[in-house]
KOLROFI-789172 format. One record per residue (C-alpha): x, y, z. Coordinates in steps of 0.05 Angstrom, whole numbers, plus 5000, padded with zeros to 4 digits. Layout:
N
XYZ;...
// end
This chain:
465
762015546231;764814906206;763314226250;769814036289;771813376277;774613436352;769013816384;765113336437;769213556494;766814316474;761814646493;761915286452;763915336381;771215676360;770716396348;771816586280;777916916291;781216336325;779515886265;782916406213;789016476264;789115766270;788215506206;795015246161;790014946102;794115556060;800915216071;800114526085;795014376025;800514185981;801813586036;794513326004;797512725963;802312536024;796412466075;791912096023;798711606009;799411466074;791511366099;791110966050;797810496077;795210686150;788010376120;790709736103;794909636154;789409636196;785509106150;791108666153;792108676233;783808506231;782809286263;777709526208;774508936164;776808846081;770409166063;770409766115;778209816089;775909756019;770710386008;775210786049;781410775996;776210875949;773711455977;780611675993;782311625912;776312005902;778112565942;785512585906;782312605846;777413215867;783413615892;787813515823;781613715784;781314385830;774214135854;775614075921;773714625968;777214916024;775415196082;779215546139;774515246191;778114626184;784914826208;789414406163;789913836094;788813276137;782313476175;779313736110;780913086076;777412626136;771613126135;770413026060;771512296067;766112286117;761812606055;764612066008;764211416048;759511516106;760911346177;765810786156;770611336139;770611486222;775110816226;781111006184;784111466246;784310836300;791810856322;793311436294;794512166316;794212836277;801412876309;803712216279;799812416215;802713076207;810312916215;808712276173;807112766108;812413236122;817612716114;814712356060;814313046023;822113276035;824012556019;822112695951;823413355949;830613255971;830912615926;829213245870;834413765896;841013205896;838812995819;838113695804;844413875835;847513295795;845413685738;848214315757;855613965767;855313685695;853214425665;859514635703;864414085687;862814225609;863414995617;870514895652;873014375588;869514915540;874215405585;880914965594;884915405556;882116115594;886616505644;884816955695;887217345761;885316895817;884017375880;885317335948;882717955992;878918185920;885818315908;888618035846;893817415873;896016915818;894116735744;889016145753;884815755694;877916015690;877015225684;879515155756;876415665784;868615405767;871414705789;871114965857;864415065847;863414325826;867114175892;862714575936;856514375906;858713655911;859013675984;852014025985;850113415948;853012945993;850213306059;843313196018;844912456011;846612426084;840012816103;835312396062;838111826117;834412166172;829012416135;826711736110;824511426176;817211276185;814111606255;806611356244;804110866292;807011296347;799711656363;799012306407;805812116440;805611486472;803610926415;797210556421;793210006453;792709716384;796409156353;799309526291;804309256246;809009966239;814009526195;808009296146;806310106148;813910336127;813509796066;808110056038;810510796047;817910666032;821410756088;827610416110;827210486192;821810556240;821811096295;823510816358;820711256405;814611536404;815112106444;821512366397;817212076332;812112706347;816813216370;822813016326;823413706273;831613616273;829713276206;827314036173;833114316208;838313906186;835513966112;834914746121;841914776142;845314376086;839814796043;843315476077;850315216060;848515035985;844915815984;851416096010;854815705948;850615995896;850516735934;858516745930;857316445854;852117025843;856317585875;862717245822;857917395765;855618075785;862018355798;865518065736;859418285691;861119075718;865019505661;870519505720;872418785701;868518635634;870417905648;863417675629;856917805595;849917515623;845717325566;840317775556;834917225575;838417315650;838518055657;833318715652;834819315636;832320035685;825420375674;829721025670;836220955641;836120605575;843520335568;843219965634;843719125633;843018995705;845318235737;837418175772;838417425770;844417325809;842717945853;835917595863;839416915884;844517305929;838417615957;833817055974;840316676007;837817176060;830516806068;833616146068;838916286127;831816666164;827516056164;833315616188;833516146244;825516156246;825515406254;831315326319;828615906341;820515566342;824014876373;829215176421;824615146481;819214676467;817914156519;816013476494;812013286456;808013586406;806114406409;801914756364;807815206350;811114656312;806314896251;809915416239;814914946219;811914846140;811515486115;819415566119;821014896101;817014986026;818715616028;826915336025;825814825976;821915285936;827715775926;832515205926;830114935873;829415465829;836115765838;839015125815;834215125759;836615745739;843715655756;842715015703;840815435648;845416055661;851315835663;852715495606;850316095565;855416575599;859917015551;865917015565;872117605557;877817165549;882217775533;880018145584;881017625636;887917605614;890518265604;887618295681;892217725697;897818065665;897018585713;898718685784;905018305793;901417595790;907917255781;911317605844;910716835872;914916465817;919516915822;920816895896;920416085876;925716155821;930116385876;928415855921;930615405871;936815705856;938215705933;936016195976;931816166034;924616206020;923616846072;929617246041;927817055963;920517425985;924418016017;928018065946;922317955909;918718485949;923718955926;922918755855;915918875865;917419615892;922519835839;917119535781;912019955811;916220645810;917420485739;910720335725;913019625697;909718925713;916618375729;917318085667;917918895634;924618895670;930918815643;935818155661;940518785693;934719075734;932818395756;940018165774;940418815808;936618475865;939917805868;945817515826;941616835831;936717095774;938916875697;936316925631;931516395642;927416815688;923217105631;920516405616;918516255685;915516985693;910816935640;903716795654;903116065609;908615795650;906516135714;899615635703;902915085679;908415015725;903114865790;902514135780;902013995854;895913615866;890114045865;893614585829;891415025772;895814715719;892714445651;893713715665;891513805726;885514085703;883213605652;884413005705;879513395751;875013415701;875312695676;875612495756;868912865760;864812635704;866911865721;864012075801;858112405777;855811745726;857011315792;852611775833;847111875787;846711025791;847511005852;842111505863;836511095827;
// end
């Protein structure tokens, strides 16, 4: 059995099954270079307030640096008897530096400790996931200008509605991710505040400089209560609800690509380096990656639920159940992170069907709208041009005949109002071009999205640094 770094007040020594139920070092190692950054900040903080001398403060960073370097080099040994990163990093720095290395947790907590390297660690992992995402938006603005000229059925019910630009349609994309980007931005504001100093619960006796401690570690703001500072986990929920939203983007993305990849639609092709094929039928190219994504959108959305559902009835401050708060948190940014990796790379790499996506938009009555408009314009009220178009719609269909197959006599058969000019307005080009309305799908429209973009994403990106 390992010594307990907190065992005087025991009297019998934790039963091996405790310390394996207990122990986190699994999860929480990864937190190793967070703990040593801030001892080390902790450490001369307490140098400079005259806690611990220079020279006490001196060969503890050292030792600390050693210890760093042990773990990189995979020489450092773990062991479940001591629970988690940070008591198997003050154990081996008793090894390294001697009893000096029992000074460096004066004013400090585990608690304080704990939630200090969890922030620090989705700081920069969130830093990582908004200039990733910044990525993704510029793969997608470049595949909608390589796409400007691209029609397809837009859908509303997975029914086909109106004749969109495939352009358009992935800018939507841009738009939701851009939020996702901006909720990380806004996040990052909560994450980045520094709770050490703030001991078990209640601060200390000490005469700690907290504001010298956030300097050295990067923070902007200091925690200003100590009791929230240790309990505080809105921080991981907040992050793994913007990261739930963002997964909900890239699912509805994912389930796009699967159902336009089907021989149903044919719309698009997933390179081969994005697909595998079935152990038992040898023509198959299944859509694994975007089923995948679609699929671990599921995990994401459980460990937000995992997470309220650990802090819903916690009473202040600290409980042991809050370390069950890390293994869902990496697990999030884990899978985040990759599916915009991969996201990144596939998309840009898609093959696309233009004819197939627009003999589908040819299809189904798409311009049933401009013509009920054309009507409007002539005149008639908006409610009885859609009655008359809605008959247009029924007579096409019992002659198996999209709108613009009719003749000017069939189509004056329903209104007087409808000339010659029709056939122009009903074809699908003009049916595109014609929605110039602010947000619309036409060209122009388009491209000034586009350019709109790219200028927003080079101010981000320096704004960012």
């Amino acid at each position: 059995m390992t010594e307990k770094l907190w065992g005087g007040r025991f009297s019998e020594k934790t039963d091996r099954g405790v310390e394996i139920f207990t122990s986190s070092i699994d999860v929480d190692k990864r937190l190793y270079a967070y703990d040593i950054e801030g001892s080390i900040a902790h450490c001369s903080m307490l140098a400079k307030q005259s806690i611990i001398t220079e020279e006490d403060a001196s060969l503890i960073i050292q030792g600390l640096g050693e210890i760093k370097r042990e773990i990189e080099r995979g020489k450092f040994r773990f062991d479940e008897g001591l629970e988690d990163i940070h008591m198997h990093i003050e154990s081996r720095l008793l090894q390294v530096a001697g009893k000096v290395a029992q000074k460096l947790h004066t004013a400090r907590s585990r608690n304080d400790q704990v939630v200090l390297d969890v922030r620090m660690y989705l700081r920069d992992e969130t830093a990582k996931i908004i200039k990733n995402l910044v990525n993704l938006k510029k793969g997608i603005l470049l595949f909608a200008r390589d796409n400007i000229d691209t029609i397809l059925p837009g859908y509303t019910h997975l029914q086909r509605a109106q004749p969109v630009l495939l352009a358009h349609h992935m800018i939507a994309y841009y738009e939701m991710f851009l939020r996702d980007a901006n909720r990380f931005r806004d996040c990052l504001k909560r994450i980045n505040i520094m709770p050490l100093g703030s001991g078990a619960l209640a601060g200390t006796t000490f005469q700690i400089d907290r504001d010298y401690t956030a300097k050295l570690l990067g923070f902007k703001e200091v925690s200003k209560n100590s009791i929230d500072s240790v309990s505080d986990r809105d921080f991981i929920i907040e992050f793994l609800s913007a990261a739930s939203i963002c997964m909900m983007h890239f699912s509805r993305l994912s389930e796009e690509l699967i159902l336009w990849s089907t021989a149903e639609f044919g719309f698009i092709e997933l390179p081969d380096s994005f697909a595998t094929g079935s152990s038992i039928m040898p023509q198959k190219k299944n859509p694994d990656v975007p089923e995948l994504i679609r699929g671990k959108t599921g995990r994401v959305f459980g460990n937000l639920m995992a997470i309220l559902s650990i802090m819903k009835s916690l009473p202040l401050a600290y409980n042991r159940d809050m370390q069950e708060d890390k293994e869902p948190l990496f697990d999030t940014v884990d899978i985040l992170k990759a599916c915009i990796d991969i996201c990144s790379s596939m998309i840009p790499r898609l093959k696309i069907n233009k004819e197939a996506m627009h003999k589908a938009a040819t299809k189904g009555f798409l311009n049933a709208t401009d013509l009920a408009d054309y009507l409007v314009t002539a005149g008639m009220p908006f409610r009885q041009a859609h009655t008359c178009t809605g008959k247009a719609v029924s007579y096409a269909l019992d002659k198996d005949k999209e709108l613009h197959e009719l003749t000017l006599k069939e189509l004056k058969s329903f209104s007087t109002l409808i000339e010659k000019d029709i056939f122009n307005i009903l074809s699908i080009e003009q049916v595109i071009s014609r929605r110039k309305s602010f947000g619309g799908t036409a060209k122009e429209n388009v491209m000034a999205a586009i350019q709109e973009a790219e200028k927003s994403l080079n101010v981000l990106e320096q704004d960012d640094k």
